[in-house]
N, C-alpha and C positions, 0 to 999 in steps of 0.2 A: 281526538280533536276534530271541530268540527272543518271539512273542506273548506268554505268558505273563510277561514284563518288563515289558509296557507300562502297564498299568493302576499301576504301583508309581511310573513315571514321570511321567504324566500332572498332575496336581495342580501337581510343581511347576514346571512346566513352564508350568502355567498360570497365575502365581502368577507367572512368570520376566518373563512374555509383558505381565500388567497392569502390571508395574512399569515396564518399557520404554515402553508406549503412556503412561501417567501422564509419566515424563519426557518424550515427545515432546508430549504438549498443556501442560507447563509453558514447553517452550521455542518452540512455536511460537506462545502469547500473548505471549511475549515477542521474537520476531521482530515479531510483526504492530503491536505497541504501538510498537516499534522502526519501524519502517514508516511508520507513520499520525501520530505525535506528534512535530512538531518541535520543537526547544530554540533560542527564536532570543531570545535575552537583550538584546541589541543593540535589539531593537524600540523606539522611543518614542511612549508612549502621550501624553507632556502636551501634545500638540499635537493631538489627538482631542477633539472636541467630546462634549456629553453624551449626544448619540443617537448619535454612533458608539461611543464607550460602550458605550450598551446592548447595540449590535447583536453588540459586537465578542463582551459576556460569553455573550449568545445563544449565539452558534457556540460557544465555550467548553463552556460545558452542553451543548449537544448530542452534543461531541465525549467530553464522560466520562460522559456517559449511553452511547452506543454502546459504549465502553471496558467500564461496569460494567455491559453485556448479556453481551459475550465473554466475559467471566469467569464471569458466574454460569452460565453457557451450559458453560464447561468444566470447571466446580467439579460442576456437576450430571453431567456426561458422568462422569466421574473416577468420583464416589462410585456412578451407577451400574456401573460396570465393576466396580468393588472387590467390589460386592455379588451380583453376577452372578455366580451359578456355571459355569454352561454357556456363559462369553460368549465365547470365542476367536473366534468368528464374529464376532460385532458389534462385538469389538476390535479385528479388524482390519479392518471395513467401517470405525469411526472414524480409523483413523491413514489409509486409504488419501486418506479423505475431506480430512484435514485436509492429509496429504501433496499432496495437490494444491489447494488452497487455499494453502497457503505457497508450492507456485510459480506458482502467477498473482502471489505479491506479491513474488517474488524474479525475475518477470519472464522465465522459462526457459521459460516455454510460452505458448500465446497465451488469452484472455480474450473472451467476449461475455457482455451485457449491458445491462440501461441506463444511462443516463449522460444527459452534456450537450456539448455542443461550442464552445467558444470561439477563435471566430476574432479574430486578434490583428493590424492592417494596421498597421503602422511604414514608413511610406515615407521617412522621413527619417532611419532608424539611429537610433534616439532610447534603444530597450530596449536595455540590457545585459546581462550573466550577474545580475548582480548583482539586477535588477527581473525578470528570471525565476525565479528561486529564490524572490523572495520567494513569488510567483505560486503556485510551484510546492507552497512550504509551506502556504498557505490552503485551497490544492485538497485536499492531504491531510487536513490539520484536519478538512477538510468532509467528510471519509469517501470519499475517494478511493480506490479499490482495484486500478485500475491506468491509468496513464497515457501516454498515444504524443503526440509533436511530429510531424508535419507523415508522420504515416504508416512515420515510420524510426526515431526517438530514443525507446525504450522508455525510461520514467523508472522506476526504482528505489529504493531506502534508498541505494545508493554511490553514485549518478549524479552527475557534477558537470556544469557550466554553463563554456563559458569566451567570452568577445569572442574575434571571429574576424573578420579582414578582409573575410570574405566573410558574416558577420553573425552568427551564434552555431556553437559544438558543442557537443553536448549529448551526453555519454556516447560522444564520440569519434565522434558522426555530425554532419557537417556540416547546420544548415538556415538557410532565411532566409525574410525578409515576403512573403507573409503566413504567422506563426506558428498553426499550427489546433492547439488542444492535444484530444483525445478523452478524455474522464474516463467510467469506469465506477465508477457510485454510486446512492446515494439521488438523481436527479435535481433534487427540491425543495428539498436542503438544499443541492446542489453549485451551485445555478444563484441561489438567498441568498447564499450566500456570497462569490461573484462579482457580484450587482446590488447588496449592501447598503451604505449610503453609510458611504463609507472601506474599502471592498473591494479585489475583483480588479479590477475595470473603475474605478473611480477610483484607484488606483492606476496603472495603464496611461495613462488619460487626463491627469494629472498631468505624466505624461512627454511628451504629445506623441501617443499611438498612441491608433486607435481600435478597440475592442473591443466585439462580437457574442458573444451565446449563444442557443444553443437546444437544448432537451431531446429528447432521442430514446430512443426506446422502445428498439431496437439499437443497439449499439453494438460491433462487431466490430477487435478487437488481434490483429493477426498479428505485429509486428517483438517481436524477442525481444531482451532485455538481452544485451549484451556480456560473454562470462564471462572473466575475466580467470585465467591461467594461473599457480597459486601458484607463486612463486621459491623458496623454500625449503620448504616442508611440501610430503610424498608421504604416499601411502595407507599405512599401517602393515599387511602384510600379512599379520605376527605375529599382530597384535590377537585375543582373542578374539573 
């Protein structure tokens, strides 16, 4: 093409480019919200005394405080880029950035960190799918941003949980006691979240198991989430 074209093209091209990166930070707060906030409706609170109560609305606030930083955080990115004339560069240093951030939480690459570590001993079979999920939902509330079982079971938004004769799978990898889950987070709210009474660790001990934490400065994810092979949808190779 000849030079003399380019400068007639440029503008909207750049104009093409903000509109793109705007829809990839609408949908990647909307992955990550997806990610981090469970919906577990089933839960029964009237059997929660007053100070677990308290403790429970704590985490609550904490977890949409976090939520209403992500937003203002990409409300501000946004209206910066709109306003940015020369920004192609730093548009695409944001999507690159956020594009890898959405896969540490989609679990396709691995993660370090700090965090907290929760060791889980059930010697008598006592935890289910069923009391790991729950587990598994608090972790997240508490700003959990990536989570590994016993060094193999990358947890993700799809991960399911099932009893297994041999003691849990978790996302299609087999583990068993002792359950060590590695959380990368805020360490002081993830390691709350788990000591505060009517938690993760009274919840565990309720069952029968006993449960260990401790915070560490690193926290190093290598097992990568299982990608599942869509059955019906291919690449559109049409597409624009």
């Amino acid at each position: 093409m000849p030079d003399t074209e380019r400068p007639h093209r440029a503008a909207p091209h750049r104009r093409a480019g903000s509109q793109v990166l705007v829809a990839l930070l609408v949908g990647g707060l909307a992955f990550a919200m997806t990610v981090q906030v469970g919906q577990d409706d089933a839960t029964d609170y009237g059997s929660l005394r007053g100070v677990e109560l308290v403790e429970l609305l704590k985490s609550v606030d904490v977890a949409n405080e976090r939520l209403a930083g992500q937003i203002d955080e990409l409300t501000a990115t946004r209206d910066r880029l709109r306003a940015s004339r020369g920004g192609a560069a730093e548009a695409e240093d944001v999507a690159r950035q956020r594009a890898e951030e959405l896969a540490v939480l989609a679990g396709s690459v691995g993660a370090t960190g700090p965090g907290v570590r929760l060791t889980v001993s059930d010697p008598d079979g006592l935890v289910d799918a069923g009391l790991v999920l729950d587990v598994l939902q608090e972790l997240r509330e508490a700003g959990a941003e990536a989570i590994v079982v016993n060094d193999t079971a990358r947890v993700v938004a799809q991960t399911y949980v099932l009893d297994d004769e041999q003691g849990l799978r978790i996302g299609g990898r087999q583990v068993s006691s002792p359950y060590v889950f590695d959380v990368i987070g805020d360490p002081s709210t993830l390691e709350e979240s788990i000591t505060f009474r009517g938690g993760v660790r009274d919840l565990l001990q309720a069952r029968g198991a006993q449960a260990a934490v401790a915070r560490r400065s690193t926290i190093t994810i290598t097992a990568l989430a299982d990608v599942r092979t869509p059955e019906y949808a291919r690449p559109d190779v049409g597409a624009p």
